[in-house]
C-alpha positions as CSV (number, residue, x, y, z in Angstrom):
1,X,80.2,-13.8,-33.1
2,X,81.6,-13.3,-29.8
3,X,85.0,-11.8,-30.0
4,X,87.9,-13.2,-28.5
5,X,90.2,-16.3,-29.2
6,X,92.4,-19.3,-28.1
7,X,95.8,-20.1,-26.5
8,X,99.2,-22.3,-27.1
9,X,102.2,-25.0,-25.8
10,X,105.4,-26.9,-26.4
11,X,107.4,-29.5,-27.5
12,X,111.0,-31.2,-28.0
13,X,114.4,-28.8,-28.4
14,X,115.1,-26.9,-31.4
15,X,118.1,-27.2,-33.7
16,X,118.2,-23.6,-33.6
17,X,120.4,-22.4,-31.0
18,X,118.5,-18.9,-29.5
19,X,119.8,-15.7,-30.8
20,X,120.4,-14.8,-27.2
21,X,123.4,-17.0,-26.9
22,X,125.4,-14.2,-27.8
23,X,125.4,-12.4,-24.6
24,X,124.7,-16.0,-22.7
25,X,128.4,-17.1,-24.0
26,X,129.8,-14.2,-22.6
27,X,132.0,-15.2,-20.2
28,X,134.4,-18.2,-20.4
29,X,133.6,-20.2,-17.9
30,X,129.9,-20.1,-18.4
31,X,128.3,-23.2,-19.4
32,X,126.1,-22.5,-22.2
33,X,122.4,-23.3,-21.2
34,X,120.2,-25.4,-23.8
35,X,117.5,-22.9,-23.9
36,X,116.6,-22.8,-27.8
37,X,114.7,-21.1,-30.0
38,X,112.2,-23.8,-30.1
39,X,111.8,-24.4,-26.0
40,X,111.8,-20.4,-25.7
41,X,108.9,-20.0,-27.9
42,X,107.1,-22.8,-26.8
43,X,107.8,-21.0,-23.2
44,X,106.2,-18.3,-24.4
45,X,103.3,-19.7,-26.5
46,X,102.1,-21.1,-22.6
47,X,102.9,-18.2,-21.1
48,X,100.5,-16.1,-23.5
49,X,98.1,-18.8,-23.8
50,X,97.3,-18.4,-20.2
51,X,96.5,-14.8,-20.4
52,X,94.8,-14.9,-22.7
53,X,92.7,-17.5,-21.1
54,X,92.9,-15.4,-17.5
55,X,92.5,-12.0,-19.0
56,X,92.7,-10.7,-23.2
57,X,90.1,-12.9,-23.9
58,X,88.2,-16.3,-23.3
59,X,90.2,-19.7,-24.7
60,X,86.0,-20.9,-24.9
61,X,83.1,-18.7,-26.2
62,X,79.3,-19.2,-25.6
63,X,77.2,-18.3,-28.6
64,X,74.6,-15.5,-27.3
65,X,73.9,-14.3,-30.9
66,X,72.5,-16.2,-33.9
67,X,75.7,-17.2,-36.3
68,X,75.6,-14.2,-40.1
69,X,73.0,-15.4,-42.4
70,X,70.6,-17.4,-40.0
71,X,66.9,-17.0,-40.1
72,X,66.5,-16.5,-35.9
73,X,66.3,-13.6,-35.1
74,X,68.3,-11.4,-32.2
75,X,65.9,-11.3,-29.2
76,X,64.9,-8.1,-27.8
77,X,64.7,-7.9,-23.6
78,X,61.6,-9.5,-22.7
79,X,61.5,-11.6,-25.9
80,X,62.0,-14.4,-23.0
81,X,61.5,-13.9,-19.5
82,X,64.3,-15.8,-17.3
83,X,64.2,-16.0,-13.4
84,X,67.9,-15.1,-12.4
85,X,67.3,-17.1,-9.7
86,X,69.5,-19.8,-9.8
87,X,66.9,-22.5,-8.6
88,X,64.4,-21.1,-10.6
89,X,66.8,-21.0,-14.1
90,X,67.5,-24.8,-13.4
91,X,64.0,-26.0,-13.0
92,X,63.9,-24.0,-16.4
93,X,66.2,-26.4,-17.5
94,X,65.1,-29.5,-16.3
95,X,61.6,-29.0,-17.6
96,X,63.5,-27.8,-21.6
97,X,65.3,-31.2,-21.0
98,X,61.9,-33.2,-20.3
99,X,60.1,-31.6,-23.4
100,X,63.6,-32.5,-25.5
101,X,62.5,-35.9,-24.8
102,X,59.0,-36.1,-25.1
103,X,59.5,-34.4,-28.9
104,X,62.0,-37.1,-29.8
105,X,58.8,-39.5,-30.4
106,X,56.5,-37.1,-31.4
107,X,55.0,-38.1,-34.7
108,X,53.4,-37.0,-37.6
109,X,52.1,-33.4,-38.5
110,X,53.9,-31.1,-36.1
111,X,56.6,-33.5,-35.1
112,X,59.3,-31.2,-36.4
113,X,58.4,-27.6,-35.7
114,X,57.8,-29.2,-31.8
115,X,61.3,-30.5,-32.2
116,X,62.6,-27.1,-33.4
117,X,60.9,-24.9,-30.6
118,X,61.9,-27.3,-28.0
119,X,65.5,-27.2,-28.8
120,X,65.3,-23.1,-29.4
121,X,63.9,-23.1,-25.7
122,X,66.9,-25.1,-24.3
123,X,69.2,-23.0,-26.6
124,X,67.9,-19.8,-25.3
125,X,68.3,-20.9,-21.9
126,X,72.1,-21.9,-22.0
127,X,72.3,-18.2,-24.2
128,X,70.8,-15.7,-22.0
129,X,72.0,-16.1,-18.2
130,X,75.4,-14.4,-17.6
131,X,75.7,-17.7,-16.1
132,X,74.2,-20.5,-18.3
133,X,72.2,-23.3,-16.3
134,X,74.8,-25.6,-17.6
135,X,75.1,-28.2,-14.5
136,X,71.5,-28.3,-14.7
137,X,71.2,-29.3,-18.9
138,X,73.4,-32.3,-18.0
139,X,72.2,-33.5,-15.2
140,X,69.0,-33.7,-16.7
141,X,69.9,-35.7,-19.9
142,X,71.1,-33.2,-22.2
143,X,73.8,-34.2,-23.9
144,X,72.6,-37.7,-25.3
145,X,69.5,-36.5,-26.2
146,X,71.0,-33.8,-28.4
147,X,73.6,-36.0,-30.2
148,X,70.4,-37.6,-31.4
149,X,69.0,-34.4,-32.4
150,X,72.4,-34.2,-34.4
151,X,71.6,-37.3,-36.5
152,X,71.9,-37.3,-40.4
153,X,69.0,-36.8,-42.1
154,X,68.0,-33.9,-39.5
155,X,66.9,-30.6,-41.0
156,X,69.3,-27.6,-41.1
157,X,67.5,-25.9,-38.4
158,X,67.4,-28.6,-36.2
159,X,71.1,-29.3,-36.3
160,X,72.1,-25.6,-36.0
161,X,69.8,-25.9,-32.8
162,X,70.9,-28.6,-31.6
163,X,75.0,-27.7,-32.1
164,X,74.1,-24.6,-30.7
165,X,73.2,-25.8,-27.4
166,X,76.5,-28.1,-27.4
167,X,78.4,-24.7,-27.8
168,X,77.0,-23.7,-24.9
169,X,77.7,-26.4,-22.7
170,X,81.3,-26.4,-24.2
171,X,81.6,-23.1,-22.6
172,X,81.3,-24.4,-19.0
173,X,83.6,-26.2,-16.8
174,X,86.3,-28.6,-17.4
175,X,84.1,-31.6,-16.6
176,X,81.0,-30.0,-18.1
177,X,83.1,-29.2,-21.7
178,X,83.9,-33.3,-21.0
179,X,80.3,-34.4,-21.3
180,X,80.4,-33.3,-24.8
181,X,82.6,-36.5,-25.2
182,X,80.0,-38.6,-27.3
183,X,78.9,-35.8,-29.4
184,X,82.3,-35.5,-30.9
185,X,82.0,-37.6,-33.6
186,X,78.7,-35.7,-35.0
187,X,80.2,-32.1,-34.7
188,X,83.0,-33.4,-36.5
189,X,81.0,-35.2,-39.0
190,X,78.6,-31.9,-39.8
191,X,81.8,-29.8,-40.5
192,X,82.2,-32.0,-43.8
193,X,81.5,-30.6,-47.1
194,X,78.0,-31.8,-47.3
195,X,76.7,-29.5,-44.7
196,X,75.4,-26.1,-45.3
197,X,78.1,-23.5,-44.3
198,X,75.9,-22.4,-40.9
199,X,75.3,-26.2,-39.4
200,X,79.3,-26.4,-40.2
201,X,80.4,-23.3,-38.7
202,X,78.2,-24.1,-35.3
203,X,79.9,-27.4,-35.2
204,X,83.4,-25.9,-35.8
205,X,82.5,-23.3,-32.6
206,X,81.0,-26.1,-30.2
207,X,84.9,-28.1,-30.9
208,X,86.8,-25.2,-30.5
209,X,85.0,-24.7,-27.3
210,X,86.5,-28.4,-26.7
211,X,89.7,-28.2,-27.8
212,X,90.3,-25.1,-25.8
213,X,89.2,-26.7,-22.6
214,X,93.2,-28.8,-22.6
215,X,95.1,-31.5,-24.4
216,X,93.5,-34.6,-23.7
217,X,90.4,-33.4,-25.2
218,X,92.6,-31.4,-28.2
219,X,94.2,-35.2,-28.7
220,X,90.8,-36.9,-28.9
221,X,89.4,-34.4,-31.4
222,X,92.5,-34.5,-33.5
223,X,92.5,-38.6,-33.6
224,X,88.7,-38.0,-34.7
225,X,89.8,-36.3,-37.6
226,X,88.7,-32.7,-36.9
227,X,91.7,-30.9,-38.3
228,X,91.3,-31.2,-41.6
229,X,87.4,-30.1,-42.1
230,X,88.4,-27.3,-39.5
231,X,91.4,-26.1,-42.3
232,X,88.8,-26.3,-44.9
233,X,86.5,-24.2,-43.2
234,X,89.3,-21.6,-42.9
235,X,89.5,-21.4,-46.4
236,X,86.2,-20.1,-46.8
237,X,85.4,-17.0,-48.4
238,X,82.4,-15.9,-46.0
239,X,84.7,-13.8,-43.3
240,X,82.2,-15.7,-40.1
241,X,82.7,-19.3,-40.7
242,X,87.0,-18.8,-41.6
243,X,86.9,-16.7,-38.5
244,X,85.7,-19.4,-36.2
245,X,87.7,-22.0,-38.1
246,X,90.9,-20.0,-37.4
247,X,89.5,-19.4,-33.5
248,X,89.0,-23.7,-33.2
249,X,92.4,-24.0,-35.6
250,X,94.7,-22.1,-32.9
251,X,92.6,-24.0,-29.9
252,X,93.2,-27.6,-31.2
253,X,96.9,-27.1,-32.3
254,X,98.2,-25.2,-29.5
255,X,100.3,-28.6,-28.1
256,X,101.9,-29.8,-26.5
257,X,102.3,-32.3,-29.1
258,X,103.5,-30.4,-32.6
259,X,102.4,-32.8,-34.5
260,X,98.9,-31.2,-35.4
261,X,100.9,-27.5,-36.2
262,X,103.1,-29.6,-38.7
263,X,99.9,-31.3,-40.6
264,X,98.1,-28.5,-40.9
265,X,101.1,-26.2,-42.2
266,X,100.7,-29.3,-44.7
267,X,97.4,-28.8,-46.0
268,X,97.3,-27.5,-49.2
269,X,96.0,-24.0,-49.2
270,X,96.3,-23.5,-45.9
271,X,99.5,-20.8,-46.1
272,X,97.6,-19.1,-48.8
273,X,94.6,-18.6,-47.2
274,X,96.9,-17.1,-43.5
275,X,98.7,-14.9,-46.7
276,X,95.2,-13.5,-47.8
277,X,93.8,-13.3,-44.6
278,X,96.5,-10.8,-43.2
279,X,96.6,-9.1,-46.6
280,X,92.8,-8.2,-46.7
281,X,90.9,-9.2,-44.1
282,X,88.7,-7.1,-41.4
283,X,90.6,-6.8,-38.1
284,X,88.5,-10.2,-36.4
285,X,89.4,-12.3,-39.2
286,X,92.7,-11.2,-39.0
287,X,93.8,-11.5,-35.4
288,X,92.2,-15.5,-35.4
289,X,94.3,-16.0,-38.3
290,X,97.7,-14.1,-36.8
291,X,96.8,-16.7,-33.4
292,X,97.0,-19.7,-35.9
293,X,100.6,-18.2,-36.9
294,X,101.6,-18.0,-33.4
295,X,100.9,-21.5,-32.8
296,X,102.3,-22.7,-35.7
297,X,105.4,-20.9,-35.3
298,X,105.8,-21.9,-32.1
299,X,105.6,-25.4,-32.2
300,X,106.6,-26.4,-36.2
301,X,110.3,-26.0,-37.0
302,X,108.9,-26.5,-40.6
303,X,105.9,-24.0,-40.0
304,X,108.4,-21.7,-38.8
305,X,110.9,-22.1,-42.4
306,X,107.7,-21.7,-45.2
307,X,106.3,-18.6,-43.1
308,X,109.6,-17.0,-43.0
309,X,109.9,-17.5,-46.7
310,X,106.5,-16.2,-47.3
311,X,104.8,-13.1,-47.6
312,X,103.6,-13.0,-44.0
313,X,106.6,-11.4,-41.9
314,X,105.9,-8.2,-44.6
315,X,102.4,-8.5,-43.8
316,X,102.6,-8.9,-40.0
317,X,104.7,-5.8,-39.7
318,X,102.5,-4.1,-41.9
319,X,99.4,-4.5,-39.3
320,X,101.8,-4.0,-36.7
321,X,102.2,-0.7,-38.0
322,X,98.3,0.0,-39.4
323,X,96.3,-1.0,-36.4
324,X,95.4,0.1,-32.8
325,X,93.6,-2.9,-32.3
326,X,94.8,-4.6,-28.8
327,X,93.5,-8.0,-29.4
328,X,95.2,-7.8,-32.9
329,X,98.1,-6.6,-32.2
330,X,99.2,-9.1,-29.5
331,X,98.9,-12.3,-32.1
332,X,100.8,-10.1,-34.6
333,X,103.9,-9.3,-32.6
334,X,103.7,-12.6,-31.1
335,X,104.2,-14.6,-34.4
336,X,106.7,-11.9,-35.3
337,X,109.2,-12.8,-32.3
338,X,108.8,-16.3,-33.0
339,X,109.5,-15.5,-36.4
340,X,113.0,-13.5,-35.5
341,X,113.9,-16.2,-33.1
342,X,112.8,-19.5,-34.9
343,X,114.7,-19.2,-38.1
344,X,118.0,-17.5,-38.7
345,X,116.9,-16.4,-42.1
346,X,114.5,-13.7,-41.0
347,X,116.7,-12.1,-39.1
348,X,119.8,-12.7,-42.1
349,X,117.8,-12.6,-44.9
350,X,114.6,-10.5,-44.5
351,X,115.2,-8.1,-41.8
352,X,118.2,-6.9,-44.2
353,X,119.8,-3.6,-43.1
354,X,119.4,-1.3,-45.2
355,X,115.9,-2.8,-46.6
356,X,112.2,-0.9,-45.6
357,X,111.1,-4.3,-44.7
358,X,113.8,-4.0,-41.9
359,X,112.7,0.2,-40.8
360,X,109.3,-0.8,-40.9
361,X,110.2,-3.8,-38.7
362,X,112.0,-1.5,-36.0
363,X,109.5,1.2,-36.1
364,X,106.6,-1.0,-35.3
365,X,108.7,-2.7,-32.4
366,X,109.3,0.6,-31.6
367,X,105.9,1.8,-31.4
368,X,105.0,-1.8,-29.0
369,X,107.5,-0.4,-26.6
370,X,105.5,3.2,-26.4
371,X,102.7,1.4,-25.2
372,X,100.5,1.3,-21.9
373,X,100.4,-2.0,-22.8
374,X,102.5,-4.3,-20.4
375,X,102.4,-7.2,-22.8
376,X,103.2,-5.6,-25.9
377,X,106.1,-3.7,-24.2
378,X,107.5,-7.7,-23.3
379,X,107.1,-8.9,-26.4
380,X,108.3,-6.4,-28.3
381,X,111.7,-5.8,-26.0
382,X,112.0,-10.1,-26.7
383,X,111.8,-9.5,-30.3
384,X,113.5,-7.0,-30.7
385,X,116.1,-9.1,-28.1
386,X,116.6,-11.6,-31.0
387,X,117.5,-8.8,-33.5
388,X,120.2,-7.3,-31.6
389,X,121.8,-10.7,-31.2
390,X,122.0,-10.7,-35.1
391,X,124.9,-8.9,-37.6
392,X,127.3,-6.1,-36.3
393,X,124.9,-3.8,-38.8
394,X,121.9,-4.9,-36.8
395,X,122.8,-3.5,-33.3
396,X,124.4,-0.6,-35.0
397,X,120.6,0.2,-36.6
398,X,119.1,-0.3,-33.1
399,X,121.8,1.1,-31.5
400,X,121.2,4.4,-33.3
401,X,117.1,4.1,-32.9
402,X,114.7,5.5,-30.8
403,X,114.5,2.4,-29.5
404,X,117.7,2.8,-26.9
405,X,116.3,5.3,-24.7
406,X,113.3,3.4,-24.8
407,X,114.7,0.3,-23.4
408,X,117.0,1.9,-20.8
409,X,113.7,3.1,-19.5
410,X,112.1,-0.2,-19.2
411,X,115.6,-1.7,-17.9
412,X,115.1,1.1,-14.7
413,X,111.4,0.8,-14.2
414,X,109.5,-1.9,-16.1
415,X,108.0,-5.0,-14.4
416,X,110.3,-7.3,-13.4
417,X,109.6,-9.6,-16.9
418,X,109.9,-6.2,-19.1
419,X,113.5,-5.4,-17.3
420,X,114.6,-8.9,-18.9
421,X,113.7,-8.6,-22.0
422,X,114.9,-5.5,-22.0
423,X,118.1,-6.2,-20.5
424,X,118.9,-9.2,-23.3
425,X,118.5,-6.7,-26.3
426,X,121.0,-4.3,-24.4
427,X,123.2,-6.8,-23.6
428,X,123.2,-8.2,-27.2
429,X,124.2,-4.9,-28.4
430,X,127.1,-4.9,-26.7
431,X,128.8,-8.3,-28.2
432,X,129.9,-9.8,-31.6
433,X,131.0,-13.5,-32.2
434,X,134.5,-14.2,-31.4
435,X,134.4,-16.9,-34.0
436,X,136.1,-19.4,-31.6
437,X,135.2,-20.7,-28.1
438,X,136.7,-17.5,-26.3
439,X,134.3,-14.5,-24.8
440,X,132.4,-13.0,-27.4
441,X,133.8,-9.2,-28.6
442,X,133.0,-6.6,-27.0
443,X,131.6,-3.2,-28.7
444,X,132.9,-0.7,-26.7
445,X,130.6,2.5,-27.9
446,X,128.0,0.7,-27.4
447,X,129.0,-0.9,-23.6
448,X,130.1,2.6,-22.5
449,X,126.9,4.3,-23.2
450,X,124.7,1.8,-21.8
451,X,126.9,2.3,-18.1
452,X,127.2,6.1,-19.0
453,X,123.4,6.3,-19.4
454,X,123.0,4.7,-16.2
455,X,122.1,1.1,-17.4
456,X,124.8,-0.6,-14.7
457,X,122.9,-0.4,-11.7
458,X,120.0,-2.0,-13.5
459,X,121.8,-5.1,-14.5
460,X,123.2,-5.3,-10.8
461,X,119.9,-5.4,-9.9
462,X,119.0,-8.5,-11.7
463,X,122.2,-10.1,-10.4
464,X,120.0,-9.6,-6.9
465,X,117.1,-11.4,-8.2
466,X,115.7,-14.8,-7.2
467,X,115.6,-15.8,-10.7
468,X,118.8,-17.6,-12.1
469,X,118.6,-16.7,-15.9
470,X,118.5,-13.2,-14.9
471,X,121.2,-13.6,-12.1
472,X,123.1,-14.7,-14.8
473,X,122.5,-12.5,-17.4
474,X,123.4,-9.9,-14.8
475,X,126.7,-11.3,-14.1
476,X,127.2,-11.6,-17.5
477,X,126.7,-8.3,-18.4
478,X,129.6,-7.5,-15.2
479,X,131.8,-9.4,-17.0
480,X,131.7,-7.0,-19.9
481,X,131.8,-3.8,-18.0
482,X,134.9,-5.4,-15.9
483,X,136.5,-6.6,-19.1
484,X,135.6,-3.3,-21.9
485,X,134.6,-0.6,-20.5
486,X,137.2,2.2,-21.2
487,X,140.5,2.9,-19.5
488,X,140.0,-0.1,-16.9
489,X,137.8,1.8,-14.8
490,X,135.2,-1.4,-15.2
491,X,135.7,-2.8,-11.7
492,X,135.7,0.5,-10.0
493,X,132.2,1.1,-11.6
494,X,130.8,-1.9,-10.5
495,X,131.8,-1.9,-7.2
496,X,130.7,1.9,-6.6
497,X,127.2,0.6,-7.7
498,X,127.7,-2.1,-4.9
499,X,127.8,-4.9,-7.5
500,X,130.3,-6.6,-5.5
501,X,127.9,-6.9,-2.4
502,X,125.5,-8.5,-4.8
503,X,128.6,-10.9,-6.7
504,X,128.7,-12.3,-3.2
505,X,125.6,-13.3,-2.5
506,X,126.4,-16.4,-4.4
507,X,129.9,-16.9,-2.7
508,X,128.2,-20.6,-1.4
509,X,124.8,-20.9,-3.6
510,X,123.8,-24.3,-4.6
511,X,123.3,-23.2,-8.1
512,X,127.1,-24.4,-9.0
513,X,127.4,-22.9,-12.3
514,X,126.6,-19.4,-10.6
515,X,128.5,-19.7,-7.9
516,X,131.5,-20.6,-9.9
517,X,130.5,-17.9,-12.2
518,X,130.2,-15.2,-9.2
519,X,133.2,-16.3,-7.7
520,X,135.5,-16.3,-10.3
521,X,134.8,-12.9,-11.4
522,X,134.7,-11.5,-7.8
523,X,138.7,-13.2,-7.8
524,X,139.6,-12.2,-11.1
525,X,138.6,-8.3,-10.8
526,X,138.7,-8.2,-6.9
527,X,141.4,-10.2,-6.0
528,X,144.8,-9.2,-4.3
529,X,146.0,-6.6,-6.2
530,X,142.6,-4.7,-6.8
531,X,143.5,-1.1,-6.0
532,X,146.8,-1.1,-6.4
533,X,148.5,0.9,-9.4
């Protein structure tokens, strides 16, 4: 099976405040901003679903290579001879299409081998051009001619055939995926219990080929009834068909609506089999199953609370830690910072200092951060984010870690996106809860070292930047170097790294809140008697 996988979405706000509100209450006059754990999540699910779409891997799959335990065989070069040419590939087509037909009312001896080769021909067609003569298959007729080929009572054979060459067409173009529109009903129907495991597992391909295509078609399939068959499926004990059920899975849940994520997280069996799946899976099998989890946590409040109680965070840092595996390893630290920053009680009551659970945790966020890999360093440095907003013990263990010089690296010279993140899980370890409405403590070791280590000038920087959450959490973080940093000498620090100059720039900015914010420090450190002792 073609390797690769599906993408995700959002939904309403969160009762879960974000971690991050820590260092976002910083200063007193800052108006908290609703950005919750739920909404920041969800932010993220879309972010990665569309890179994985553009880049990691393909939201839809076409089916080149017969599914584990069919009778076709793989064909060899020349088993077929196609004419790249494109006009020459779609008169191909048109002709496969024309002898689709004419077997439809063939009769008698013959009638179904004829039916079988005539679909393999079309099938082979839309499998072995880099670019499959799609356009051409519908034009000509193909799609209601195959939903009859799909008709109960039909061999095996001919249904895997016939689902086959729906895959395919899936795969195209938004409209093309569209056409498949009357054939939904069948494909759903085959994936029922009655069907041999290979007709199902075709069926369950060709609809997550659908459902990855966008929400209107995820809504149609879902109000069809395709959710629960597909779950089914994933419970199956041959490692193909669960793998493609877990690929369609994160395809048709991934939202916006939640609704889906919260009934399957309902189906009985379903957490067991993500638990065994993670546990002893192969790597494909695994990462399908960690993208369900990343959907699920990132758009089910009550997803989010039984995963969290469940073996899983254990056995998502314990593949963090095991595999190289790219394509795994972005699902897996995915669902593990929606996991820290859905549910306060992974962060209170599994990732408990002290516990190996909790070292293992750090040292495979940790190891994300080493990477090449731009994405993993993000998603790590937001996870890791969320931690650092937790218990005084918490930034103390991160604080101590080889994770600091680490992240004042990526603060300095990360992508713009990496120098965020980064810059939340510094900022995080330099606050504790006041426990009233006042500015949060400040931890002064910790502050200190951050500007000592030449961390200052990167936070000014983001006070610079185009992008208001960052502006703010730069001011924010100028507000605590003003306010802690030892012996007063905040203000003279952040002026010497020209952070005054950059205070200003929102001296009359339409963003109120920021300019109020600007301007109010910029009086209240820089005012009349600045300078004099």
């Amino acid at each position: 099976m073609a390797d690769g996988s599906a993408s995700a979405s959002p939904s309403s706000a969160s009762p879960h405040q974000h971690h991050r509100d820590a260092i976002k209450s910083s200063v007193r006059c800052l108006v908290a901003v609703h950005n919750s754990a739920s909404s920041r999540r969800r932010e993220h699910a879309i972010a990665v679903g569309k890179e994985r779409r553009e880049a990691l891997m393909r939201a839809k799959r076409v089916c080149r290579a017969p599914l584990s335990g069919s009778d076709e065989t793989v064909m060899e070069e020349g088993d077929m001879v196609i004419d790249e040419e494109k006009a020459n590939l779609e008169a191909q087509t048109a002709q496969a299409v024309e002898e689709l037909k004419s077997a439809l009312s063939t009769q008698g001896k013959g009638a179904q081998k004829k039916k079988i080769e005539v679909l393999r021909a079309l099938r082979r067609l839309l499998s072995q051009s880099e670019v499959p003569p799609v356009e051409a298959a519908i034009k000509a007729g193909a799609i209601p001619l195959l939903v009859q080929y799909l008709s109960f009572g039909s061999s095996d054979e001919q249904l895997l055939e016939a689902a086959w060459c729906l895959t395919n067409i899936a795969a195209g173009e938004p409209e093309e995926t569209k056409s498949l529109l009357p054939a939904l009903p069948l494909l759903i129907a085959h994936l029922g219990e009655k069907s041999s495991t290979l007709v199902a597992e075709q069926c369950a391909w060709a609809i997550g080929n659908v459902a990855g295509e966008g929400a209107d078609l995820r809504s149609k399939l879902l109000a069809q009834g395709a959710l629960w068959p597909l779950a089914r499926l994933m419970l199956s004990n041959k490692g193909s068909t669960a793998r493609t059920a877990a690929w369609a899975l994160s395809n048709l849940i991934k939202g916006p609506d939640p609704k889906a994520a919260n009934e399957l997280i309902s189906i009985d069996g379903v957490l067991n089999a993500i638990i065994r799946n993670l546990e002893k899976a192969d790597e494909e099998l695994a990462t399908e199953v960690a993208w369900v989890v990343v959907y699920l946590s990132a758009l089910s409040e009550k997803a989010t609370s039984l995963i969290v109680r469940s073996s899983v965070p254990q056995l998502l840092i314990g593949r963090l830690l095991s595999s190289e595996n790219l394509q795994l390893l972005i699902p897996v630290l995915r669902s593990l910072g929606n996991l820290v920053a859905g549910d306060g009680y992974m962060v209170d009551s599994v990732l408990i200092v002290g516990n190996s659970i909790t070292d293992q945790a750090l040292s495979s966020l940790i190891k994300c951060l080493k990477s090449d890999n731009r994405v993993l360093k993000k998603e790590a440095s937001w996870a890791m984010s969320n931690i650092a907003a937790g218990s005084f013990e918490h930034k103390k263990l991160i604080f101590a870690s080889e994770a600091m010089p680490l992240l004042m690296h990526l603060l300095m010279t990360a992508q713009f996106d990496i120098r965020r993140e980064a810059a939340y899980t510094l900022g995080n370890l330099c606050v504790v809860p006041a426990g009233n409405a006042g500015p949060p403590n400040i931890i002064v070791d910790h502050l200190a070292a951050i500007v000592n280590d030449g961390g200052l000038p990167g936070f000014i920087n983001l006070v610079r930047s185009a992008d208001i959450e960052s502006a703010r959490l730069g001011l924010q973080f100028l507000e605590l170097v003003m306010r802690g940093y030892p012996n007063g000498q905040g203000p003279k620090l952040v002026e010497r790294e020209d952070g005054i100059e950059a205070m200003e720039r929102f001296q009359f900015h339409e963003n109120e809140l920021m300019r109020n914010l600007a301007n109010g420090l910029v009086d209240k450190y820089f005012g009349e008697d600045y300078g004099l002792d």
